[in-house]
C-alpha positions in Angstrom: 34.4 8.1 43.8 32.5 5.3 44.9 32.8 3.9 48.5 32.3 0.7 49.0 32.4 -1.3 52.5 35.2 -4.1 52.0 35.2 -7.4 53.6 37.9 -7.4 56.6 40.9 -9.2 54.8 40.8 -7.3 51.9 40.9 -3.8 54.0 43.6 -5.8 55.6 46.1 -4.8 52.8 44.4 -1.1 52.1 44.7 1.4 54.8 43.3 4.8 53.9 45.9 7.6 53.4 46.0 10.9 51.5 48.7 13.4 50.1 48.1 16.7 48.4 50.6 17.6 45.0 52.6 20.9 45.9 52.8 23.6 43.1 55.9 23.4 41.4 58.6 26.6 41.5 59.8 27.6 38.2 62.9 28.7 37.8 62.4 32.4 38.4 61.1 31.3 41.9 57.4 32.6 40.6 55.2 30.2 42.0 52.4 28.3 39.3 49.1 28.8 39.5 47.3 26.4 41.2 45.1 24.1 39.9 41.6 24.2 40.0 39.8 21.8 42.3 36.7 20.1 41.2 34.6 17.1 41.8 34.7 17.2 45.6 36.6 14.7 47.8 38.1 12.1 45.6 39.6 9.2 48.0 43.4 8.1 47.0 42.8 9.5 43.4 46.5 11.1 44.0 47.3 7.5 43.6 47.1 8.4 40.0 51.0 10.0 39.9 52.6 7.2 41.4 54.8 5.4 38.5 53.1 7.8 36.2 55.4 7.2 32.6 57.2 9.6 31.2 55.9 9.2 27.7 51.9 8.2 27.5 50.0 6.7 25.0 46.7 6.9 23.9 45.9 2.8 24.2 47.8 1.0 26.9 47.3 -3.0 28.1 46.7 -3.3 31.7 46.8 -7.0 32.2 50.2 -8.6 32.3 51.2 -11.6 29.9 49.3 -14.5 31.5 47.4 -12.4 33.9 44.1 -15.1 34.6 40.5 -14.0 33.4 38.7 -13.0 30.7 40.4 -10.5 28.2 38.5 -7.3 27.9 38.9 -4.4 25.3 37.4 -1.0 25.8 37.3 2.1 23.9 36.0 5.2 23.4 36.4 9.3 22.7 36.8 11.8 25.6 34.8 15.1 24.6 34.6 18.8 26.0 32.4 19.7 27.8 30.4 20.7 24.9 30.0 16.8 24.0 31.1 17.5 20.5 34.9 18.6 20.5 37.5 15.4 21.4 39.7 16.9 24.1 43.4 16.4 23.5 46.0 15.8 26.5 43.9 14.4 28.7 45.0 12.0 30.7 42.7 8.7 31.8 44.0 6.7 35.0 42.0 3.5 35.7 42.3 0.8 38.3 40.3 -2.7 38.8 40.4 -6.0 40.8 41.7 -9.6 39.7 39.5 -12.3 38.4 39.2 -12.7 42.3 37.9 -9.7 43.2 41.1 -8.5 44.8 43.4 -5.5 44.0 46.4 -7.9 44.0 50.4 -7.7 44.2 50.1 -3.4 44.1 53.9 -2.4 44.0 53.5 1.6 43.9 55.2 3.5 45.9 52.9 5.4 48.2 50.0 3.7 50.0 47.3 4.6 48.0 49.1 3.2 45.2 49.4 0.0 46.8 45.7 0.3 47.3 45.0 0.4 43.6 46.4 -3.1 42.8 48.9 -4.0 39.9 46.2 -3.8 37.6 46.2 -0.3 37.1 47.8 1.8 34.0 47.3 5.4 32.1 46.0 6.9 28.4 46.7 10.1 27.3 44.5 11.5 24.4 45.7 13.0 20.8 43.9 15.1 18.9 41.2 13.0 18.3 40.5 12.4 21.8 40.4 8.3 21.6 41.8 6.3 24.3 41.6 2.2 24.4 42.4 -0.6 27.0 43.6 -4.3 27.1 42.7 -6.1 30.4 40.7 -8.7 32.2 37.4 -7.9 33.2 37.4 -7.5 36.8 35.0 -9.9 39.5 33.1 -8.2 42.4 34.7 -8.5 45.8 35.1 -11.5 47.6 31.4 -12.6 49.1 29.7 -9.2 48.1 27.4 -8.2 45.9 29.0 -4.7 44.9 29.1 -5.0 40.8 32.2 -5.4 38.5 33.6 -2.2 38.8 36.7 -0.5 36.8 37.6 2.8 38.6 38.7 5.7 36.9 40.1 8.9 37.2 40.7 11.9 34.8 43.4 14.7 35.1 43.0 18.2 32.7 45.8 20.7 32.7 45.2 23.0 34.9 42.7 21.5 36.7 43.1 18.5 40.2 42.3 15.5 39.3 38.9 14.3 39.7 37.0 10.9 39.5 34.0 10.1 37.0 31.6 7.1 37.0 33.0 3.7 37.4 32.6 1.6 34.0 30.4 -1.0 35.0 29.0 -3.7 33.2 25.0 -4.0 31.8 25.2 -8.0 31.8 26.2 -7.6 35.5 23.6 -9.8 37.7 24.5 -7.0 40.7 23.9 -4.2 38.9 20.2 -3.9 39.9 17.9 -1.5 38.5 18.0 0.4 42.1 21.5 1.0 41.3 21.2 2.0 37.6 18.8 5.1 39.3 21.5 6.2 41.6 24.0 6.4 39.3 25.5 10.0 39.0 26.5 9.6 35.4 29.7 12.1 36.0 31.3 12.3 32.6 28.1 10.9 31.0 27.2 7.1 31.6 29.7 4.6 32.7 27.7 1.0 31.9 29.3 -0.5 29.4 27.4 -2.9 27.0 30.1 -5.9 26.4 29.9 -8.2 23.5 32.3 -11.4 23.4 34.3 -11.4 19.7 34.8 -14.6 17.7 38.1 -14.7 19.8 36.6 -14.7 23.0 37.6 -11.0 23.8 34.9 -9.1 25.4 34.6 -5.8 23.6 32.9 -2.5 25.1 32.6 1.3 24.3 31.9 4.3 26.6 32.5 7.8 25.3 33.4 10.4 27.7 32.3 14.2 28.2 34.5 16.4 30.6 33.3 17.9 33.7 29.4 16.6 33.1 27.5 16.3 35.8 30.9 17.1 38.2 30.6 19.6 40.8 32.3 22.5 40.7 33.4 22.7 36.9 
């Protein structure tokens, strides 16, 4: 994931931490299998278990009613790694700033969490490996020129969790063609093209493949 040098009062609020996820004991006291680690070092994605719902669905609205900005609508298909086959069960955690460039009011329980801001929320594929968010798009941080930026995160069975390219935005002043070259494209390109709808909804695709371009899968 992406590291980006904050301006002071917005580290302020963000201290780094990290926790590692213990294998769980089944009931015969045989230990599970652990899960595969891939991607390299992935700052705070953990973050992605705290408040985790019991019962995910494939679209989910991360903006609260009244939430300020403009409303943003993304949507796409997660793949195998083949590019062809829509992977079911995965799971898609994303995370973005406020209209003012802050991760705002974060209420999670661990640190990282906290980190991540309130807007934040989960998908979990079906079959047909769609997934679709409601939100605001996001603003750069405060007096920077880092681009709009929504984080994201993806979690396999059986495999850690690991992070792929942010979605970024091709109308973005800040996303400079120096940037567009360095861009690692993990889990295929993350610049979404946004186009505003008669309702004044921006609306954006980005399909998915697992494990491209990520190290170690």
């Amino acid at each position: 994931m992406k590291t980006y040098l904050l301006p002071a009062f917005i580290l302020f609020s963000i201290s780094p931490t990290s926790c590692q996820e213990k294998p769980s004991v089944k009931e015969t006291g045989a230990r599970a299998a652990p899960e595969r680690r891939v991607g390299g070092s992935c700052e705070c994605c953990e973050a992605w278990r705290d408040g985790l719902p019991e019962q995910l669905s494939w679209q989910t609205t991360i903006s609260p009613e009244g939430e300020p900005g403009e409303p943003l609508e993304v949507s796409g298909t997660i793949y195998r790694k083949d590019g062809k086959t829509p992977a079911a069960g995965v799971i898609l955690y994303v995370y973005h700033t406020d209209r003012e460039g802050r991760y705002s009011r974060g209420a999670g329980a661990t640190e990282c969490a906290r980190r991540h801001g309130l807007l934040r929320s989960w998908m979990k594929t079906g079959a047909d490996g769609r997934y679709r968010f409601r939100t605001i798009r996001p603003a750069s941080y405060p007096q920077s020129t880092i681009e709009q930026h929504i984080h994201a995160i993806i979690k396999e069975a059986g495999m850690g969790e690991y992070w792929i390219d942010d979605f970024v935005f091709d109308d973005d002043p800040f996303l400079t063609a120096a940037l567009r070259n360095r861009l690692a494209e993990r889990g295929g390109s993350g610049i979404l093209r946004p186009l505003k709808n008669q309702q004044g909804v921006w609306l954006a695709e980005r399909d998915i493949v697992l494990g491209k371009n990520v190290p170690g899968y």
